[in-house]
C-alpha positions as CSV (number, residue, x, y, z in Angstrom):
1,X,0.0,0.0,0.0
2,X,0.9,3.7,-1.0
3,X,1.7,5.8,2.2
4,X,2.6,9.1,0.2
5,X,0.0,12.2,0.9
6,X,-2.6,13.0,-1.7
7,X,-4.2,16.6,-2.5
8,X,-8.0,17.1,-3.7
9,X,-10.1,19.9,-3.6
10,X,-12.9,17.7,-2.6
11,X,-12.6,14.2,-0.9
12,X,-15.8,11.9,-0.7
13,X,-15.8,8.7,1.5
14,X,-17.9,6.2,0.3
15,X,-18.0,4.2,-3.0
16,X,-21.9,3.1,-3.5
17,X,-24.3,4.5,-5.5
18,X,-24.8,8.3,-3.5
19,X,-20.9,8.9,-2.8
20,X,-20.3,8.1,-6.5
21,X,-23.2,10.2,-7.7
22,X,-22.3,12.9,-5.4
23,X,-18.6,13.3,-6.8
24,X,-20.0,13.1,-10.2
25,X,-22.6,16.1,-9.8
26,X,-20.1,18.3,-8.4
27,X,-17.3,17.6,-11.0
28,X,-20.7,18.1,-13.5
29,X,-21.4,21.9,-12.2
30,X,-17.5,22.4,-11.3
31,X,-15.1,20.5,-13.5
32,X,-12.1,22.9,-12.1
33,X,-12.5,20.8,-9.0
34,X,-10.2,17.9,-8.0
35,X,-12.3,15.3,-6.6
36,X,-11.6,11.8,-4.7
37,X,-13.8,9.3,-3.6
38,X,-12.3,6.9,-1.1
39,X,-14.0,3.4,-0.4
40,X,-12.7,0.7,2.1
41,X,-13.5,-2.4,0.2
42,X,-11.3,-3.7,-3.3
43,X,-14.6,-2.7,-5.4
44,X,-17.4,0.0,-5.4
45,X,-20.4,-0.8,-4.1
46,X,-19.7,-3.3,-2.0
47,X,-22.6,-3.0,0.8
48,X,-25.8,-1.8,0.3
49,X,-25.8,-0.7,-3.5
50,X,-24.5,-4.0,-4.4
51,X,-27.2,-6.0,-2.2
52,X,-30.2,-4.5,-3.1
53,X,-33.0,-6.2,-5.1
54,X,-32.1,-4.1,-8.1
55,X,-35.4,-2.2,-7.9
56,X,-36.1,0.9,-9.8
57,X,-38.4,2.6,-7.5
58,X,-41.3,4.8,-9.0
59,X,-41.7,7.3,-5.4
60,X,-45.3,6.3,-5.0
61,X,-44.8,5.2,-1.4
62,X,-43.4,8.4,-0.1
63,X,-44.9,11.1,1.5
64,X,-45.5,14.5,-0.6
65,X,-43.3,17.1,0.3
66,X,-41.3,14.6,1.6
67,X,-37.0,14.5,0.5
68,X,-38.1,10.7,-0.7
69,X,-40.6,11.9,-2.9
70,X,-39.2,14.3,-4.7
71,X,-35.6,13.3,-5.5
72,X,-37.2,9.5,-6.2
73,X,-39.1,10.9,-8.7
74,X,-36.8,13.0,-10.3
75,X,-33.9,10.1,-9.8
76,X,-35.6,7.1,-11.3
77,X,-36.4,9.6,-14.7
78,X,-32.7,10.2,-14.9
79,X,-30.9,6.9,-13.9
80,X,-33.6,5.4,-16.6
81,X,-31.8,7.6,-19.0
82,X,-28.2,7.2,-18.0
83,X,-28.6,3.7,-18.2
84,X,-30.1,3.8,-21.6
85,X,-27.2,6.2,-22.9
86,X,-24.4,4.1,-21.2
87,X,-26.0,0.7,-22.1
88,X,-26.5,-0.4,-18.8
89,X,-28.6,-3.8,-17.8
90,X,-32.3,-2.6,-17.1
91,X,-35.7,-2.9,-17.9
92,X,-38.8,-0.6,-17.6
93,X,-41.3,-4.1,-17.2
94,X,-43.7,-2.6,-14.3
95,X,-45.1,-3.9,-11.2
96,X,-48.1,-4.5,-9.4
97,X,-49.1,-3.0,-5.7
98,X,-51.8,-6.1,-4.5
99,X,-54.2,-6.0,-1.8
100,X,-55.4,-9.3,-0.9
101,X,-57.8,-8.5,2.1
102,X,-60.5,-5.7,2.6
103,X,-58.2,-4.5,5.5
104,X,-55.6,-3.0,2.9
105,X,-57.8,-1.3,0.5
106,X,-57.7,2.3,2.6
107,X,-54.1,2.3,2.4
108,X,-53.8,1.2,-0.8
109,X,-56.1,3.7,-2.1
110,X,-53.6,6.3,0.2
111,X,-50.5,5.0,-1.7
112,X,-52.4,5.5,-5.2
113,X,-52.9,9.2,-4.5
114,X,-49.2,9.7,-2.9
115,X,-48.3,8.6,-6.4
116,X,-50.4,10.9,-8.1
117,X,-49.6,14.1,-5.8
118,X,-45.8,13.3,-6.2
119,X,-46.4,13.0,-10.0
120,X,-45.6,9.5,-10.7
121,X,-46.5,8.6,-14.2
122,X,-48.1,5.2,-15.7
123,X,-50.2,4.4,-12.5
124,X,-53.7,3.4,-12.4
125,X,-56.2,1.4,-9.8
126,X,-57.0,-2.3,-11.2
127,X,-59.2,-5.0,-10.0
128,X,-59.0,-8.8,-9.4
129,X,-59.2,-9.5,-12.8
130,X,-57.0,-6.8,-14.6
131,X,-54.2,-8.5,-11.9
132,X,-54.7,-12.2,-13.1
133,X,-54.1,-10.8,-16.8
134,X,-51.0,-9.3,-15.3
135,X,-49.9,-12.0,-12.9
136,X,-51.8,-15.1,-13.6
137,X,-50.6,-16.8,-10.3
138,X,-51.7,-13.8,-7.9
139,X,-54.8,-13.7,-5.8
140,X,-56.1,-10.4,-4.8
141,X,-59.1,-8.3,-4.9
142,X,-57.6,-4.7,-6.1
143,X,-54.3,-3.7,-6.5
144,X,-52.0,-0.5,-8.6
145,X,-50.4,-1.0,-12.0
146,X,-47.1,1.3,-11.9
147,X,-46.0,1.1,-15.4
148,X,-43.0,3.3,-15.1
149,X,-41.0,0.9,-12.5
150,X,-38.8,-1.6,-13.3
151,X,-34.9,-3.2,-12.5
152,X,-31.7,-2.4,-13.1
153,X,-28.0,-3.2,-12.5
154,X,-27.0,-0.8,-9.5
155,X,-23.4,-1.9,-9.2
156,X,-23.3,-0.9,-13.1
157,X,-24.4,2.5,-12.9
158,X,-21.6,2.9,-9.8
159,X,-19.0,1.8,-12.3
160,X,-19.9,3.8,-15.0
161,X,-20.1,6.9,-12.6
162,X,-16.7,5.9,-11.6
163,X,-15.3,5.8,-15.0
164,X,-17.2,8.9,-16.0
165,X,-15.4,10.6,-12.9
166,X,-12.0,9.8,-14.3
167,X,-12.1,10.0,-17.6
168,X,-13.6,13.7,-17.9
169,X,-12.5,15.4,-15.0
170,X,-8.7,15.9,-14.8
171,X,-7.3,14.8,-11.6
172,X,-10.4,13.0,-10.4
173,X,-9.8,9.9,-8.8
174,X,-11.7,6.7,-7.4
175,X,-9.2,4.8,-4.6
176,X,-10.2,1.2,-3.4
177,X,-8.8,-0.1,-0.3
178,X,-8.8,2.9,1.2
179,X,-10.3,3.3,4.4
180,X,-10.9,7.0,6.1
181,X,-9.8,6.5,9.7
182,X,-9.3,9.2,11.0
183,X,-10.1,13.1,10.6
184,X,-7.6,16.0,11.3
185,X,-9.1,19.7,11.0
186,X,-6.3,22.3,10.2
187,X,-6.3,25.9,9.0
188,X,-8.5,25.8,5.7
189,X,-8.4,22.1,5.2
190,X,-8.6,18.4,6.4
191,X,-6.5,16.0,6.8
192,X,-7.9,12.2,6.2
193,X,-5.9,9.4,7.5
194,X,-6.8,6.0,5.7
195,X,-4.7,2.8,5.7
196,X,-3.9,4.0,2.0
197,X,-1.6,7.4,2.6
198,X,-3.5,11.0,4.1
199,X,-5.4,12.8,1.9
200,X,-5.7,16.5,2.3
201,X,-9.1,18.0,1.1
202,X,-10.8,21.4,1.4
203,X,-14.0,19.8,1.6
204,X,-15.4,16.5,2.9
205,X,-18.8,14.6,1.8
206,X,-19.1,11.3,3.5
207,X,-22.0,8.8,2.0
208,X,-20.8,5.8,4.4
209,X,-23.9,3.9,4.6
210,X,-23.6,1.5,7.2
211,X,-21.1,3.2,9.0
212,X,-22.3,7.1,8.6
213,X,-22.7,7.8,12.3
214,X,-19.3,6.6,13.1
215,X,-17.9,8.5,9.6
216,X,-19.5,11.4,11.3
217,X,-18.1,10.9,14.7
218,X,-15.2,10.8,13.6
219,X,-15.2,14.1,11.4
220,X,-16.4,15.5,14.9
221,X,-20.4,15.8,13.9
222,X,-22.4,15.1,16.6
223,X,-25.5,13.4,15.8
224,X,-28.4,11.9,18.1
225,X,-29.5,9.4,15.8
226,X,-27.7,5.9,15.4
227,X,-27.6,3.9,12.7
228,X,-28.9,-0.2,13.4
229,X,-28.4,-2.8,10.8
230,X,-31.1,-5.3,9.8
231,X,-30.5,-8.0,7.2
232,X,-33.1,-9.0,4.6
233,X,-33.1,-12.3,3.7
234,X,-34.0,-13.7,0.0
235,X,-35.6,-16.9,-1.7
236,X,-34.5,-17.7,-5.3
237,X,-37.5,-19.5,-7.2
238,X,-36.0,-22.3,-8.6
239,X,-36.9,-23.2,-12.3
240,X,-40.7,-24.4,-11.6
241,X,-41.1,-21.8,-9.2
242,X,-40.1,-19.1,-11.8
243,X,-43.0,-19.5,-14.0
244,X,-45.4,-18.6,-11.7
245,X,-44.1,-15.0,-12.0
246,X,-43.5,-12.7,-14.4
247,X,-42.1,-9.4,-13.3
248,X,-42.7,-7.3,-10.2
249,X,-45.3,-8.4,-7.6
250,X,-45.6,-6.6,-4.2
251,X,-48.0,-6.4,-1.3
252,X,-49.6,-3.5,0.2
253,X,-47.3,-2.0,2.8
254,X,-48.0,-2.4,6.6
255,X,-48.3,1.6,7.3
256,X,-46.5,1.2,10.2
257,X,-43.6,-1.0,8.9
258,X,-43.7,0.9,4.9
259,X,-40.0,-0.7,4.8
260,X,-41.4,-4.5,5.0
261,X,-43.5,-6.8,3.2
262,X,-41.9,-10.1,1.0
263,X,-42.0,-9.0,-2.7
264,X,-41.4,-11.2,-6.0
265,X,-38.7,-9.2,-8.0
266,X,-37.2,-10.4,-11.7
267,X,-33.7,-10.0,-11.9
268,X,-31.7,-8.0,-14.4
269,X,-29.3,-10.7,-15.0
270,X,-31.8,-13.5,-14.5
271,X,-33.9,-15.5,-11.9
272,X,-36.3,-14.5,-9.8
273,X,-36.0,-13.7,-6.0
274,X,-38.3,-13.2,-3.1
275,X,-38.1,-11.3,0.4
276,X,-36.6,-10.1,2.2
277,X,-37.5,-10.5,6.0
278,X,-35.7,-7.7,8.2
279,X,-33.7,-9.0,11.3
280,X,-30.9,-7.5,13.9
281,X,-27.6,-8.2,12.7
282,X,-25.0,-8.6,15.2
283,X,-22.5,-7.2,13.0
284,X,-23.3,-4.1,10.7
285,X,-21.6,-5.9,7.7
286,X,-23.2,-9.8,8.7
287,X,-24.5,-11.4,5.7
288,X,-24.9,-14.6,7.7
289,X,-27.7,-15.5,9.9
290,X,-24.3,-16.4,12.2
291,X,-22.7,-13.2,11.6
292,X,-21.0,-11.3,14.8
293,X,-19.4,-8.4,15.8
294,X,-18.4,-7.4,19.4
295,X,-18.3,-3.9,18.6
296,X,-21.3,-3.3,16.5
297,X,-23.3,-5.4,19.0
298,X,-22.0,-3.0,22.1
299,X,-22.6,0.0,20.0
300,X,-26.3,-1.2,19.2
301,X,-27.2,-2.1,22.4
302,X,-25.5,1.0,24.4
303,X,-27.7,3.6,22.3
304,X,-30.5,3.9,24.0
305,X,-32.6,3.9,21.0
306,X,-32.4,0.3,19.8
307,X,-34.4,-0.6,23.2
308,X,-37.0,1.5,23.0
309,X,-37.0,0.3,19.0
310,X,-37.5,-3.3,20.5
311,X,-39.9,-2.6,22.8
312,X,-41.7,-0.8,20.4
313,X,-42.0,-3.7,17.8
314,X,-41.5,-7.0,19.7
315,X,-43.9,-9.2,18.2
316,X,-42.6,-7.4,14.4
317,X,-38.6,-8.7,15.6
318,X,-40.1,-12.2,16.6
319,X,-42.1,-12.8,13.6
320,X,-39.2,-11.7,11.2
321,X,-36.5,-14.6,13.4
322,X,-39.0,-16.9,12.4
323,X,-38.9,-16.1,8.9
324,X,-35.4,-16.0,9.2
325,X,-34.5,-19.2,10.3
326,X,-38.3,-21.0,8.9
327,X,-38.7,-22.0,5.5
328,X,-42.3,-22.6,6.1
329,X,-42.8,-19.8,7.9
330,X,-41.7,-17.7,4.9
331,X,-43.5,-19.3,2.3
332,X,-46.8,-18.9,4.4
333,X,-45.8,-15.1,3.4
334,X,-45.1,-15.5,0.1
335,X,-48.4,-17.7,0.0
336,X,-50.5,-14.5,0.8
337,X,-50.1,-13.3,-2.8
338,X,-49.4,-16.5,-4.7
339,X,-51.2,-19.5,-2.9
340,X,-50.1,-22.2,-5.0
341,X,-46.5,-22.2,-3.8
342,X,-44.8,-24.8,-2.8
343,X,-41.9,-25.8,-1.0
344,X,-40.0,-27.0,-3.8
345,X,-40.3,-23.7,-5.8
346,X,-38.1,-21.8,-3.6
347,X,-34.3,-22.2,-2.5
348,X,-32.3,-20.2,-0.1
349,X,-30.8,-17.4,-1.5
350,X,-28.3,-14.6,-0.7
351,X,-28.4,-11.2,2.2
352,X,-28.4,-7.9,2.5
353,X,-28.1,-5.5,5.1
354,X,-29.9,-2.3,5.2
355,X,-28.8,1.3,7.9
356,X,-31.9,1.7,9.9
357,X,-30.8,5.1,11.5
358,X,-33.1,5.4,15.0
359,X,-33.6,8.5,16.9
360,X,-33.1,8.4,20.9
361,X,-36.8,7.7,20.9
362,X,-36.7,4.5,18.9
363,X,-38.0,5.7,16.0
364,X,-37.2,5.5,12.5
365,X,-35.9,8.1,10.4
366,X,-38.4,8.5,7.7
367,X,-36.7,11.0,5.4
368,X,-33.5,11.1,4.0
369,X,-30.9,13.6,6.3
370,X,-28.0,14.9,4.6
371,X,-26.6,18.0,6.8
372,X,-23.7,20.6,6.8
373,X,-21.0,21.3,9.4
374,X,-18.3,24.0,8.4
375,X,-16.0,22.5,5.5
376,X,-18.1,18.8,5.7
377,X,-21.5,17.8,4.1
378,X,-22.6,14.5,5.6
379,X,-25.1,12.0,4.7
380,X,-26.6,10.6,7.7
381,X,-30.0,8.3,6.3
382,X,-30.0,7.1,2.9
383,X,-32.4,4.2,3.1
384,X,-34.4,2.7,0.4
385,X,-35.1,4.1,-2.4
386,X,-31.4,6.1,-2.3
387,X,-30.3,3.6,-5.1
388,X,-33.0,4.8,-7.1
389,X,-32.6,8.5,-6.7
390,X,-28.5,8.2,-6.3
391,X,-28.3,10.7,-9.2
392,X,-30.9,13.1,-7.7
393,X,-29.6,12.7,-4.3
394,X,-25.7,13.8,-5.8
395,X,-27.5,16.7,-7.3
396,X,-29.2,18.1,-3.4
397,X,-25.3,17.4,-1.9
398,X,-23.9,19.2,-4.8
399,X,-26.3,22.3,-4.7
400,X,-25.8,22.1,-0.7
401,X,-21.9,22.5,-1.2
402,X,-22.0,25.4,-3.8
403,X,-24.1,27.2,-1.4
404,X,-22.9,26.2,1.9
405,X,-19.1,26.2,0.6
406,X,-19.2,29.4,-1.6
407,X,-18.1,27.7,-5.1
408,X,-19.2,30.1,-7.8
């Protein structure tokens, strides 16, 4: 490894989707900027951009007015077309929204008209038999057609960001293997310490996902939310299992869990998956269901949050261990919209693990937070759908630092 000391204008730590997109849109509106971005593992998007389901969200869920709402809308429209100009795996196929029980129709109906005040296109109400047509396998009594969703190849569009970044921005760089460790202010500029050489920066952005809180703590942002990990288990339908589905299926979400609910989801580079659950992990980074870590399991269970989280939602942490470690007790989920499957059509499949950020109350953080702190922009919550509005997400942390940092 390289211990020599490296200069940018601008350093960003983080190599998924948002830390990527955020170099890009400020090398976009200032190309005299030298920008870095800095990510601890050998490849970009390595966590959460590279374990998602690959789901173009359409912003239909979110709440108007809300951050979600508006940069997911504006986001999927614009990674659609970057991905169409830099021939990049995806497919506009649609999805349906199903209610299966009279219970769910309300919200549904609430969802629809989110969708419509946020100005999602290609959405429309449909009944029982308009979903069969669309899903032959599904039972339900109503549902939403949202034509203008699909899937797509997140890892790809980080790559091609990264590529973009160095190839039309002179002395823009991506570094792998290079892990911020440490933050040292000085007069007009920071210092970052990484296992990789210092780099010395005027500005700082930090998109660390998983480890944002910490990223911040160490810059020396306080923060009173925490971020708590929670892996989402999939299925893979095997071959017999795969014809029962043909695109996107999803239930109507629980109100007070939006985040949840086992979904059918075609890949972009084949198969079909279902899931995920959402459990604890023991270790931010665990992609096993025997994943541990001593110091992410202290530093969940010392915040004060995560137990009042718990208490909050025990019999929701309960039923999602069962899933976790149940076959049966997952396809008795997947069985609420498709009945007829059976064991045999599903195998075990891969992990993810999503930042829950909690407040000291044990709440979630609904919205995304991205904040400013003299010469530093951090992003503190970038949950689901931050792959999906990456681009439009680069664009707010881009306008932030021309304002907050003075860049003409």
């Amino acid at each position: 490894m390289s211990t020599s000391n490296h200069s940018f204008d601008v350093v960003v730590v983080g190599g998924g989707c948002v830390g990527l997109a955020a170099a890009y849109k400020i090398n976009l509106r200032h190309p005299q900027l030298k920008v870095a971005v800095l990510e601890k593992e050998d490849h970009l998007s390595p966590h959460q951009t590279g374990h998602n389901s690959g789901v173009i969200h359409s912003g239909i869920y979110y709440k108007p007015g809300s951050y979600k709402a508006k940069l997911c809308v504006e986001g999927r429209r614009e990674i659609v077309a970057f991905a169409k100009e830099h021939n990049i795996a995806h497919d506009i196929c649609g999805k349906i929204i199903v209610a299966t029980h009279e219970s769910e129709l309300a919200h549904m109906n609430k969802v629809y008209n989110n969708g419509l005040a946020n100005g999602v296109e290609d959405i429309e109400l449909i009944d029982a038999k308009r979903i069969k047509e669309i899903e032959p396998f599904v039972e339900g009594i109503a549902g939403i057609w949202v034509g203008c969703t699909g899937i797509i190849d997140f890892p790809g569009v980080t790559r091609k960001i990264g590529e973009l970044l160095e190839k039309n921005f002179n002395g823009s760089r991506v570094f792998t293997s290079t892990e911020a460790k440490d933050f040292v202010h000085k007069d007009g500029c920071t210092d970052i310490i990484t296992n990789n050489g210092t780099f010395t920066a005027k500005y700082i952005v930090t998109c660390a996902g998983l480890h944002s809180d910490r990223i911040a703590k160490k810059e020396g942002t306080k923060s009173d939310a925490a971020i708590v990990g929670f892996r989402g288990d999939y299925y893979d339908l095997t071959e017999q299992g795969m014809k029962k589905v043909k695109n996107l299926i999803y239930p109507v979400p629980n109100p007070k869990y939006p985040f949840l609910g086992v979904h059918f989801t075609r890949m972009v580079h084949g198969g079909v998956e279902c899931g995920p659950n959402a459990v604890f992990v023991f270790k931010r980074e665990g992609y096993s269901k025997t994943s541990f870590s001593l110091r992410d399991t202290l530093s969940a269970f010392s915040f004060g949050g995560t137990w009042k989280f718990f208490a909050k939602n025990m019999k929701f942490g309960l039923d999602e261990y069962r899933g976790a470690f149940s076959k049966r007790f997952f396809l008795k989920r997947l069985r609420t919209l498709i009945p007829s499957l059976q064991p045999e059509d599903i195998v075990a499949s891969r992990s993810g693990v999503r930042a829950m950020a909690l407040s000291p109350e044990g709440n979630m953080l609904d919205d995304f937070k991205i904040e400013h702190r003299n010469n530093v922009i951090h992003v503190l919550n970038a949950p689901s759908p931050a792959a999906t509005a990456c681009l439009s997400i680069g664009k707010a942390i881009e306008e932030m630092a021309t304002e907050k940092f003075g860049w003409k």
